[in-house]
N, C-alpha and C positions, 0 to 999 in steps of 0.2 A: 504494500500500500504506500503507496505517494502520501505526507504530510498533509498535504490538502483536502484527501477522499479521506481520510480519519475520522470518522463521528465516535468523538469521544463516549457520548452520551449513549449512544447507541452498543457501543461496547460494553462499556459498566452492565450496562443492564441486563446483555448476553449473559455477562459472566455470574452474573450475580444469580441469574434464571440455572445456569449451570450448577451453581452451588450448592443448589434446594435449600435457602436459607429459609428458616421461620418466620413469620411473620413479617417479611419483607426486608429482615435488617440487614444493612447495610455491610459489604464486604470489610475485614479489619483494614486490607489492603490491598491494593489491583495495582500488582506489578507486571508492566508492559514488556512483551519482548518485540525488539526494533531491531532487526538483521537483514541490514540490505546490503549487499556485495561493490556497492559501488558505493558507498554512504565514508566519507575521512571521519573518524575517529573526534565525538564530541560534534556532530554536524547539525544545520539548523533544524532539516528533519525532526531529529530525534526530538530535540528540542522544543519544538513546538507541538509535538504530539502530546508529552509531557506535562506541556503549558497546557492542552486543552486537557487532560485526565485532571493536572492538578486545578485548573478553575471548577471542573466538573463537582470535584470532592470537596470544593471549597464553600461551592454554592449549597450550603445545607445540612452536608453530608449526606444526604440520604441513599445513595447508591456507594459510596466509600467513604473510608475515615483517613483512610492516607496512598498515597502514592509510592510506585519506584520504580528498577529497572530491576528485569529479567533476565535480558541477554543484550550485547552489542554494546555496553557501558562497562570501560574501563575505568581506570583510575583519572586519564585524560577525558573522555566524557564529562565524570563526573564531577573534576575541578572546575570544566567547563559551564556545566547546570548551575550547581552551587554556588562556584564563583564569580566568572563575571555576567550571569544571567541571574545571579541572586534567586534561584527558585528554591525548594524545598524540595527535598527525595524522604521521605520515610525509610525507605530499605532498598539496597543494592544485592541482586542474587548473584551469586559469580562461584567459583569451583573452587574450593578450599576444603584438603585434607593432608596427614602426615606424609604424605609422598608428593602430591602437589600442593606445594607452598607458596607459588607463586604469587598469591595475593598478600601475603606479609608485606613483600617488598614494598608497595604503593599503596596497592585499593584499602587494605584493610586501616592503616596509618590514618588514610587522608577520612573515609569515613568515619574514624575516631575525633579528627579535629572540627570536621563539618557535621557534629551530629548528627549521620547516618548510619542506623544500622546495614553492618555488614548479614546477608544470610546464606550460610554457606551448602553449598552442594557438592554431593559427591564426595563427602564425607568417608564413606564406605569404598569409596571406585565400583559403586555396582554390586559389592561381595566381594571383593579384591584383598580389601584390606579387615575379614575378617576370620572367625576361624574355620572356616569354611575351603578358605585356598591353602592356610599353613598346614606344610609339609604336603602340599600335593604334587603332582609332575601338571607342568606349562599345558593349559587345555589346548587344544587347536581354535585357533581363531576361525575358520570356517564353520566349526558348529556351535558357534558364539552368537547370540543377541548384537543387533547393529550397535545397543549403545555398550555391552561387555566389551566388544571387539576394540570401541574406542578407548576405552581405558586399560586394554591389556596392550595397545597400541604405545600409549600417556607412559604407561612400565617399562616398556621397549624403550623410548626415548629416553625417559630419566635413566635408567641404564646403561644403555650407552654400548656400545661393542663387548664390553665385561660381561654381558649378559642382565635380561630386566628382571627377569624370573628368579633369581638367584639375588639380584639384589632387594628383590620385592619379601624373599625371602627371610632374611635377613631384617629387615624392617619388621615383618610379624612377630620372628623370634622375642625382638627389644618390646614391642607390646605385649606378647602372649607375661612376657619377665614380668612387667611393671603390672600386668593384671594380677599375677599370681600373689603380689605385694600387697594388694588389696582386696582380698580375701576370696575365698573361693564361688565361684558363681560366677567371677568376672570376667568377661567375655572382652574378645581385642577387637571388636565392634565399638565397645566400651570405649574402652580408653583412646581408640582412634578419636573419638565423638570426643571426651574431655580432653583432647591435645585440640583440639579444632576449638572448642568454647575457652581454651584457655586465652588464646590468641586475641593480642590490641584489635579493637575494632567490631569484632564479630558477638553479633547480638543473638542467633539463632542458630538453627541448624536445620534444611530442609530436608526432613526426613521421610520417604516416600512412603512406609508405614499408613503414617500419621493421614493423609491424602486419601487412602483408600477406605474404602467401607467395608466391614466385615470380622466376626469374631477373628476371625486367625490373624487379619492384620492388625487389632488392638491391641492383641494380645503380643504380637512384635514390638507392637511400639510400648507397651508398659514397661519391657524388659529394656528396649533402648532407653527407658527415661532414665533406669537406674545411672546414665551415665551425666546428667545434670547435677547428682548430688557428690559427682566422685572430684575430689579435689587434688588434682597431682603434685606431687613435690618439687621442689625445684632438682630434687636427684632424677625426679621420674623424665620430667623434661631435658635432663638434661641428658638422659641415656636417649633416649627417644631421639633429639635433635642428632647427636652423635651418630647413632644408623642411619640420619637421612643421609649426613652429610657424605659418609661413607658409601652408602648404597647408591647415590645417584647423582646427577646433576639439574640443578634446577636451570640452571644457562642452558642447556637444551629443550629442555620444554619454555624456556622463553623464545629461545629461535624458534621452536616451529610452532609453538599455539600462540603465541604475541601472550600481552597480560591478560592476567584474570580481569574474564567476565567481555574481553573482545571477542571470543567465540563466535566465528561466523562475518564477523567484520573485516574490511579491509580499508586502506588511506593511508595516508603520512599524519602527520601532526606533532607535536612537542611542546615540552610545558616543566614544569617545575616539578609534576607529580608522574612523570615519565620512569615505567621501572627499570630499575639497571641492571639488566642483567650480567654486567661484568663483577659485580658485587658475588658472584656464585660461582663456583668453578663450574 
């Protein structure tokens, strides 16, 4: 959709028809994904659709209570919205977990100084990073889910020639450790989830559980909440940080997925909040 064809209004109310909410109430938040392949990074597009959700949410509330970005809004977007468009984001969704940390660098910071919650996805990488893959042999990617395939792709890269599987490995081991620390039951779903909520910036964790309808998935996500109340050490963090550093490289998944939460966008741009990936081996 062209900025222009956008009926804000029109949307909201899809979504909200979508949600089977009660009594009409209004969404807590209707975050937009904006991925256009030809759109630079922070472009007025994005930006004006934004403008019309957020007057939408403004006028009353009664279709939302707040706004934000889903996809296509990095850490440049979002100094962009924020800063010299002076708008308001309530929440930035973008990919944050122990293997990809790419949003530390920028998006998560800059959302901490702009009062925006960070909410992070892919927490898990799909089951990747829980105990489900540790000590398995490397599935084949042909008989993967299009979105598995992408994050055993994400492990490849961070990896690097040394092998992802092996370094992915390696990563679980240091969480399966630090769950065993905190008493038995504790699942490296867990503690992946409390290395993600510990992180400057990051207000949530989208959890797909949570989303879906149905005993067996409440019943997942009760067990994932366990991981809201687990409070890591700075020893926990710091074994953890230790195996990313070792297992992989974040500079490669900045060359090939650009920053968190650009997913799917393409352009030039530059700014203050631009992530460096030379800061990463």
């Amino acid at each position: 959709l062209s900025a222009p064809s956008f009926d804000a209004r029109t949307r909201l109310r899809e979504a909200r028809s979508a949600a089977q909410l009660e009594d009409d109430a209004p969404l807590a938040l209707a975050l937009l994904d904006w991925r256009h392949p030809r759109a630079s990074k922070g472009d007025a597009s994005l930006c004006d659709a934004l403008g019309r959700l957020a007057d939408e949410s403004a006028a009353g509330g009664d279709l939302a209570r707040g706004v934000g970005c889903a996809g296509g809004a990095g850490a440049l977007a979002v100094d962009s919205i924020t800063g010299a468009r002076g708008m308001h984001l309530s929440a930035v969704l973008a990919p944050l977990s122990a293997l990809d940390a790419r949003a530390v660098d920028a998006l998560a910071p800059l959302c901490e100084d702009r009062g925006v919650a960070l909410v992070a996805r892919g927490v898990t990488m799909g089951g990747l990073l829980t105990d489900s893959a540790h000590g398995r042999p490397r599935p084949n990617a042909a008989s993967l889910t299009p979105a598995l395939a992408h994050y055993l792709a994400v492990v490849d890269t961070w990896g690097g020639p040394d092998g992802g599987w092996e370094a992915l490995q390696r990563l679980l081991d240091s969480l399966k450790r630090v769950g065993e620390r905190h008493g038995e039951g504790t699942a490296i779903a867990d503690i992946a989830m409390a290395w993600v909520l510990a992180q400057t910036g990051v207000g949530a964790v989208a959890e797909p559980h949570v989303a879906r309808r149905g005993a067996a998935e409440a019943a997942e996500a009760a067990k994932r909440a366990k991981a809201l109340a687990l409070a890591l050490t700075t020893d926990d963090l710091a074994e953890i940080d230790e195996a990313r550093r070792e297992g992989g490289s974040i500079g490669r998944l900045f060359k090939s997925l650009g920053d968190a939460g650009e997913e799917g966008r393409m352009g030039g741009g530059g700014g203050a909040w631009r992530a460096d990936p030379e800061r990463w081996r």
